[in-house]
DSSP file (Angstrom, degrees, kcal/mol; ACC not computed):
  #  RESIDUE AA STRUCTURE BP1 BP2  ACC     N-H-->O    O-->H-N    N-H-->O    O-->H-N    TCO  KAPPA ALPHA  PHI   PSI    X-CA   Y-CA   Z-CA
    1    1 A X    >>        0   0    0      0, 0.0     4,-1.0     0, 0.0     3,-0.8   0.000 360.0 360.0 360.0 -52.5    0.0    0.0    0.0
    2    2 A X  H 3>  +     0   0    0      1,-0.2     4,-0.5     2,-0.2     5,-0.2   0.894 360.0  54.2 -14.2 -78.2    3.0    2.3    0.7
    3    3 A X  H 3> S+     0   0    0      2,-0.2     4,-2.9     3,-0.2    -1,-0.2   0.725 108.3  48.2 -46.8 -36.6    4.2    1.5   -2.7
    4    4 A X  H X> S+     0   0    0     -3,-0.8     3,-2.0     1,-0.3     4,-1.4   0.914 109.2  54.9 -85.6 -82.4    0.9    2.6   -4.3
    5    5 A X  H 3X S+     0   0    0     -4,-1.0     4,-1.0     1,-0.3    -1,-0.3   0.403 107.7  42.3   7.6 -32.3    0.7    5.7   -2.4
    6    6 A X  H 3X S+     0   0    0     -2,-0.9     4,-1.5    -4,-0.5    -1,-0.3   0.712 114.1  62.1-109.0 -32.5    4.0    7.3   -3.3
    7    7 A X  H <X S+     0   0    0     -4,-2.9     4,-4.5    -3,-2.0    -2,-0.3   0.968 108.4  39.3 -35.3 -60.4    3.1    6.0   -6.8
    8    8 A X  H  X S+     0   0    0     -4,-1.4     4,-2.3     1,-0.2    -1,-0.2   0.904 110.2  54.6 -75.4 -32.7    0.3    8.0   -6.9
    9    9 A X  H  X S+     0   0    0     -4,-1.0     4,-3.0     2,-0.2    -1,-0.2   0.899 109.5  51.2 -30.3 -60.7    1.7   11.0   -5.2
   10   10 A X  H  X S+     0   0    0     -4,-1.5     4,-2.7     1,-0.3    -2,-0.2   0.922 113.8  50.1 -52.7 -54.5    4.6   11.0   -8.1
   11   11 A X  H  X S+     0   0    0     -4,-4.5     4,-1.0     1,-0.2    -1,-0.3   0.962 110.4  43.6 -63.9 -32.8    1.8   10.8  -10.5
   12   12 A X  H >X S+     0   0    0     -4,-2.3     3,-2.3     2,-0.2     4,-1.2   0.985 113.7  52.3 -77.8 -26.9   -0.1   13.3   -9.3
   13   13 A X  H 3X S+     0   0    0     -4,-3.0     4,-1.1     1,-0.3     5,-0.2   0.796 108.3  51.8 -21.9 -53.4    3.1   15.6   -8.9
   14   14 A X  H 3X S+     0   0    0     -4,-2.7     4,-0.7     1,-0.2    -1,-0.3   0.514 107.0  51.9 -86.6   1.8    4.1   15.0  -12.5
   15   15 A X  H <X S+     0   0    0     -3,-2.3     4,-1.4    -4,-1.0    -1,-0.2   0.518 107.9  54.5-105.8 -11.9    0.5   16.0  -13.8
   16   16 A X  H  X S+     0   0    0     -4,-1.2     4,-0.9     2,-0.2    -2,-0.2   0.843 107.0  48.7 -52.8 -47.4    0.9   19.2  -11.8
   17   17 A X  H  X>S+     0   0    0     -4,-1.1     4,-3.6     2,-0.3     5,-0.5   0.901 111.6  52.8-127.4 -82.0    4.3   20.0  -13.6
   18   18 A X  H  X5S+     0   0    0     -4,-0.7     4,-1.2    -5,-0.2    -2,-0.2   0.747 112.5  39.7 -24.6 -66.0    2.4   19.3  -16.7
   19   19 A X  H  X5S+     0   0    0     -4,-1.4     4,-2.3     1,-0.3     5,-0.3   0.793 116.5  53.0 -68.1 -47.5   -0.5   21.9  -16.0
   20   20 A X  H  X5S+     0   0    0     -4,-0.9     4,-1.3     1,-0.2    -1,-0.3   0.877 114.8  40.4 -67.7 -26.9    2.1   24.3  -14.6
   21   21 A X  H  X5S+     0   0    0     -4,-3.6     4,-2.2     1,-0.2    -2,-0.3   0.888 114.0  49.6 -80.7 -30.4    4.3   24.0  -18.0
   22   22 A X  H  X<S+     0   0    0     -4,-1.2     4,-2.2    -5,-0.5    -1,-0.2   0.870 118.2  47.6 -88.8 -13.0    1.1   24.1  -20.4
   23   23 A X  H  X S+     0   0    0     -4,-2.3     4,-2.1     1,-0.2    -1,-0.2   0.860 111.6  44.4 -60.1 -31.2    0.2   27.6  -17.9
   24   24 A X  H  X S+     0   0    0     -4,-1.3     4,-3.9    -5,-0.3    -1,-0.2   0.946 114.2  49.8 -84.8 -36.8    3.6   29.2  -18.1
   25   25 A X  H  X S+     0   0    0     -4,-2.2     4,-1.1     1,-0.2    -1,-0.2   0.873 113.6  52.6 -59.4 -32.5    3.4   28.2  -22.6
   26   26 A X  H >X S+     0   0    0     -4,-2.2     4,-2.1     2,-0.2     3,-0.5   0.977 115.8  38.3 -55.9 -52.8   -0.5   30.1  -22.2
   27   27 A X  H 3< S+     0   0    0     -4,-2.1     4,-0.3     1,-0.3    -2,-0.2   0.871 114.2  51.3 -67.0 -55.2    1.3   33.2  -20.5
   28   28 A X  H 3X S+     0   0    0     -4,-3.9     4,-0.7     1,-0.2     3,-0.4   0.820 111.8  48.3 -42.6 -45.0    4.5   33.2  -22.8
   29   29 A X  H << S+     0   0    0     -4,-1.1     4,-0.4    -3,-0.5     3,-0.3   0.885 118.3  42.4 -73.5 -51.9    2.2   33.1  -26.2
   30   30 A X  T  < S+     0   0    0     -4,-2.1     4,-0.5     1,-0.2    -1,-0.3   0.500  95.4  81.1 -87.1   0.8    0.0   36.0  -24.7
   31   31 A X  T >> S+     0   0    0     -3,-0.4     4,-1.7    -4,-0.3     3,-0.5   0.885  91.3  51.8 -89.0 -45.5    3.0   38.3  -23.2
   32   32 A X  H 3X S+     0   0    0     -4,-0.7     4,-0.9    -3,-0.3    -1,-0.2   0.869 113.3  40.7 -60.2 -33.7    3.9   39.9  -26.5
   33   33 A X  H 34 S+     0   0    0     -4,-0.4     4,-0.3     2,-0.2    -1,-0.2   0.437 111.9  56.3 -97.0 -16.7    0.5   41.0  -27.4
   34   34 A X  H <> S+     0   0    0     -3,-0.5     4,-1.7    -4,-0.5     3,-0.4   0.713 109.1  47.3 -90.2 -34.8   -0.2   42.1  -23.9
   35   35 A X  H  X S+     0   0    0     -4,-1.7     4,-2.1    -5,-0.2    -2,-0.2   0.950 112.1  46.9 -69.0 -34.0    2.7   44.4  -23.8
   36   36 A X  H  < S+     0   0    0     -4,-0.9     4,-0.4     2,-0.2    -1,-0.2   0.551 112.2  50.2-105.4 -13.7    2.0   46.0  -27.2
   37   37 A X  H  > S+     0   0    0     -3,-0.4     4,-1.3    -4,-0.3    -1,-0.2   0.648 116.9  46.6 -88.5 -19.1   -2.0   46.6  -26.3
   38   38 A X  H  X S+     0   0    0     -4,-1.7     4,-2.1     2,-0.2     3,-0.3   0.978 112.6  45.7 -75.0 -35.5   -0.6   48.3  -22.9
   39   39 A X  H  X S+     0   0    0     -4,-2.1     4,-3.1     1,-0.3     5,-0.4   0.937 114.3  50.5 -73.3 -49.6    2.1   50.4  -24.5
   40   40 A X  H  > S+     0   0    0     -4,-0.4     4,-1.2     1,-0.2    -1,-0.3   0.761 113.9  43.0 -89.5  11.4   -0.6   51.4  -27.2
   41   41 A X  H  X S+     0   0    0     -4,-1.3     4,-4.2    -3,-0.3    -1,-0.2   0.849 116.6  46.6 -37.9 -56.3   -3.3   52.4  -24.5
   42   42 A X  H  X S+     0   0    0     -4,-2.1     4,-1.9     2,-0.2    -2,-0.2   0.960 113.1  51.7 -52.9 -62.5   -0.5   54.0  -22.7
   43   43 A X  H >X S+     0   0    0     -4,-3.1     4,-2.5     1,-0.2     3,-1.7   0.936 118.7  35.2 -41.4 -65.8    0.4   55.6  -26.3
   44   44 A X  H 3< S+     0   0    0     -4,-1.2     4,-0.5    -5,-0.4    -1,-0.2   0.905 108.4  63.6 -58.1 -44.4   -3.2   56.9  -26.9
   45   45 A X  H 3< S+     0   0    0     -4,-4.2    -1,-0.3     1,-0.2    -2,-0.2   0.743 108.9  41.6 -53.5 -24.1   -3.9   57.8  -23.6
   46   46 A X  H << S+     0   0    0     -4,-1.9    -2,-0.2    -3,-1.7    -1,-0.2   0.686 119.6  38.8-101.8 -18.4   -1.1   60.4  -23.7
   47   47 A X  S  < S+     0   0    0     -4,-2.5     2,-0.4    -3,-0.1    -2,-0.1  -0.032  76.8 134.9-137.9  58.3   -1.5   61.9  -27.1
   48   48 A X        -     0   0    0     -4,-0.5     5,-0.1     3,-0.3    -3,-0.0  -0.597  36.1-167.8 -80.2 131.9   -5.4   62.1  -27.2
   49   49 A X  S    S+     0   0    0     -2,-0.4     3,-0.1     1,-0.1    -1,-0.1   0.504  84.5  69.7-105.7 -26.8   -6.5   65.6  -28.6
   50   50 A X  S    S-     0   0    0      1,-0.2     2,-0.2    -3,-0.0    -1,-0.1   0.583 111.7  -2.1 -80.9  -7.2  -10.1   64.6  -27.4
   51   51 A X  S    S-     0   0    0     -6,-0.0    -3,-0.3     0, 0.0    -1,-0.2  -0.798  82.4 -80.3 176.6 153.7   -9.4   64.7  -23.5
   52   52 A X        -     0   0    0     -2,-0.2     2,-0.5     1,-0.1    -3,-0.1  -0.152  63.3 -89.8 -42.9 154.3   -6.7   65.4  -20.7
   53   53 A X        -     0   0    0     -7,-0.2     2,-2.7     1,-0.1    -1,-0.1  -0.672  37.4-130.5 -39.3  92.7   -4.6   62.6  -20.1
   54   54 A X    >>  -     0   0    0     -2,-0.5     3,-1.4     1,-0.2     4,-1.3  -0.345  24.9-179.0 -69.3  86.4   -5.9   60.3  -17.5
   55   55 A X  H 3> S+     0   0    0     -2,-2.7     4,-0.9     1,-0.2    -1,-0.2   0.579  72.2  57.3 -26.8 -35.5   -3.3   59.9  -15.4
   56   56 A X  H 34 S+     0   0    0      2,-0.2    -1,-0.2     1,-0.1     4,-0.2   0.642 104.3  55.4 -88.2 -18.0   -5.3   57.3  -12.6
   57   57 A X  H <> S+     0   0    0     -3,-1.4     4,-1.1     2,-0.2    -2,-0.2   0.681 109.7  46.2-109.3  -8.5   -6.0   54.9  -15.5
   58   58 A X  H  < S+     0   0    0     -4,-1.3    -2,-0.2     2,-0.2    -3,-0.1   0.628 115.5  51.5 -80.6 -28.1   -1.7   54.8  -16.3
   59   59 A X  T  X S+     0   0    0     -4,-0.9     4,-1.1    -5,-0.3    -2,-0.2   0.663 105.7  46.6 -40.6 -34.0   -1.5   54.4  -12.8
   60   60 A X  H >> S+     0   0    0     -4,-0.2     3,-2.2     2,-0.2     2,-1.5   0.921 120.5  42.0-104.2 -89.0   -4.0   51.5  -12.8
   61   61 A X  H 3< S+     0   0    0     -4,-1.1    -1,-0.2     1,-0.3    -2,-0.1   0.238 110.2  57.1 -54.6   0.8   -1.9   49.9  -15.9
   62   62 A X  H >> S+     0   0    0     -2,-1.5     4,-2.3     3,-0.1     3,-1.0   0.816 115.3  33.5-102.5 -46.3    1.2   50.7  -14.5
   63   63 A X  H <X S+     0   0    0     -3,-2.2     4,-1.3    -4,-1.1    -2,-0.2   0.391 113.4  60.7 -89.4  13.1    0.5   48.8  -11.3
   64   64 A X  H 3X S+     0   0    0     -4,-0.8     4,-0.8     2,-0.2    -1,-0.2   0.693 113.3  42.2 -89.2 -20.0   -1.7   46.0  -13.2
   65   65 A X  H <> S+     0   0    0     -3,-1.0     4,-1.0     2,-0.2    -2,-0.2   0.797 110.1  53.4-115.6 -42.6    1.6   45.4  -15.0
   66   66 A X  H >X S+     0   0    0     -4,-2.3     4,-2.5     2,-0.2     3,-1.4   0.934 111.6  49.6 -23.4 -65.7    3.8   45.7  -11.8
   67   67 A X  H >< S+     0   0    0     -4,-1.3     3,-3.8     1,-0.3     2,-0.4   0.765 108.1  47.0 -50.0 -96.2    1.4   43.0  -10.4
   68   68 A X  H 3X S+     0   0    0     -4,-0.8     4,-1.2     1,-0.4    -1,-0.3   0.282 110.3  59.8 143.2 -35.4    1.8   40.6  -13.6
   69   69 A X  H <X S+     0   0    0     -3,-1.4     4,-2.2    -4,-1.0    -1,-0.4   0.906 108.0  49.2 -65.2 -60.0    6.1   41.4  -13.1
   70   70 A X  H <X S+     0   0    0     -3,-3.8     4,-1.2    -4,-2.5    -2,-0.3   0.937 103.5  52.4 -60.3 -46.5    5.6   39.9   -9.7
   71   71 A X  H >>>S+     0   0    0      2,-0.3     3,-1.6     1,-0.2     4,-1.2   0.982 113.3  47.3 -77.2 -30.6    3.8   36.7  -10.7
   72   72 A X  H ><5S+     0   0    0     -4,-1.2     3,-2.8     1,-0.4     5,-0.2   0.916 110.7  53.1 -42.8 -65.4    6.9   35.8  -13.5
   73   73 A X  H 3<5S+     0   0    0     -4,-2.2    -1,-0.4     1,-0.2    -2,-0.3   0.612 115.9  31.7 -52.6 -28.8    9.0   36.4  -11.1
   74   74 A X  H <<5S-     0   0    0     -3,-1.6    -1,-0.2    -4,-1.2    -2,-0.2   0.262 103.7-126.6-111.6  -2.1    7.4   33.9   -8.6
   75   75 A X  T <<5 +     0   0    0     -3,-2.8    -3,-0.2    -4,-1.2    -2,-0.1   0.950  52.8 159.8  15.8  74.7    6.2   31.6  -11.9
   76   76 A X    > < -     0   0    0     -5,-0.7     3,-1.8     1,-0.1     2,-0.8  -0.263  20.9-176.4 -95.8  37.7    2.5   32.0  -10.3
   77   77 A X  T 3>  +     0   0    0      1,-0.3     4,-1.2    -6,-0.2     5,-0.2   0.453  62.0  53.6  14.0 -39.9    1.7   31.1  -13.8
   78   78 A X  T 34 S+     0   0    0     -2,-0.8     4,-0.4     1,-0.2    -1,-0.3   0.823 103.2  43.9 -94.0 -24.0   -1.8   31.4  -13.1
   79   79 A X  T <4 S+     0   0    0     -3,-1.8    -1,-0.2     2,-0.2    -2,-0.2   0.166 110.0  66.0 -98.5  -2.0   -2.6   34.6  -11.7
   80   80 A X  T >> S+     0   0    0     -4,-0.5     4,-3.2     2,-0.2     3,-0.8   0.691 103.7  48.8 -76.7 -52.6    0.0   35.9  -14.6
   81   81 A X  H 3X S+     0   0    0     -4,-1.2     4,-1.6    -5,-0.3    -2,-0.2   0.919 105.6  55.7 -80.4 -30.0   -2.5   34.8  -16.9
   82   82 A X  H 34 S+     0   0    0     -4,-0.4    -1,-0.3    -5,-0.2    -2,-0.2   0.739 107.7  43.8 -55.8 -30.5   -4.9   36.4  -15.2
   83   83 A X  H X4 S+     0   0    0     -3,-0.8     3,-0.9     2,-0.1    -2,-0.2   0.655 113.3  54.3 -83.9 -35.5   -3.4   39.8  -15.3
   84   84 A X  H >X S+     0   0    0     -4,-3.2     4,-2.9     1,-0.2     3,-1.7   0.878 102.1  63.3 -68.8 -36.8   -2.5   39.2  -19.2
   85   85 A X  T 3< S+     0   0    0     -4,-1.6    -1,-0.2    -5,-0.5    -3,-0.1   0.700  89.6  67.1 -76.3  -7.6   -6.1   38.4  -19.7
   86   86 A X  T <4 S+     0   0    0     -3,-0.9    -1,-0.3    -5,-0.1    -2,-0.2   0.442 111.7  26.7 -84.7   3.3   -7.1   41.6  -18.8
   87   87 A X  T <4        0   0    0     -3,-1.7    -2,-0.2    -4,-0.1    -1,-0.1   0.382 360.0 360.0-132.5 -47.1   -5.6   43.4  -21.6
   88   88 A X     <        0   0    0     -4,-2.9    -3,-0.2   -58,-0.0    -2,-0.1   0.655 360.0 360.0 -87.9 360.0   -5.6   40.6  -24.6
């Protein structure tokens, strides 16, 4: 019973692994295209002829983007893709 038990631990381990690798591939594939929709918000938002700059909503994307820095760095994979999805 032992045996089957650390079997199954190892399996479920390696299907974790899996899920975390096919998360991190989601995140990677969407990272280019989330950077280039922030920068051209960012872009429009600063040289809009149709109203002042809003300043709180480059704020908001600045620290949306912060956030989204932290989870790479911590490979929270999921909660990465969760900030990316909020822009692509």
């Amino acid at each position: 019973m032992n045996e089957e038990s650390y079997q199954r631990e190892m399996d479920d381990q390696a299907q974790f692994e899996a899920e975390q690798k096919a998360l991190k591939n989601d995140v990677y594939d969407k990272l280019a295209n989330c950077y280039a929709i922030v920068r051209e918000m960012i872009t429009d938002e600063l040289t809009s002829d149709v109203s002042p700059t809003d300043w709180v909503k480059i704020s908001e994307i600045g620290q949306a983007m912060q956030d989204l820095t932290y989870y790479l760095d911590i490979e929270e994979w999921e909660n990465a893709l969760i900030e990316i999805n909020n822009y692509v």
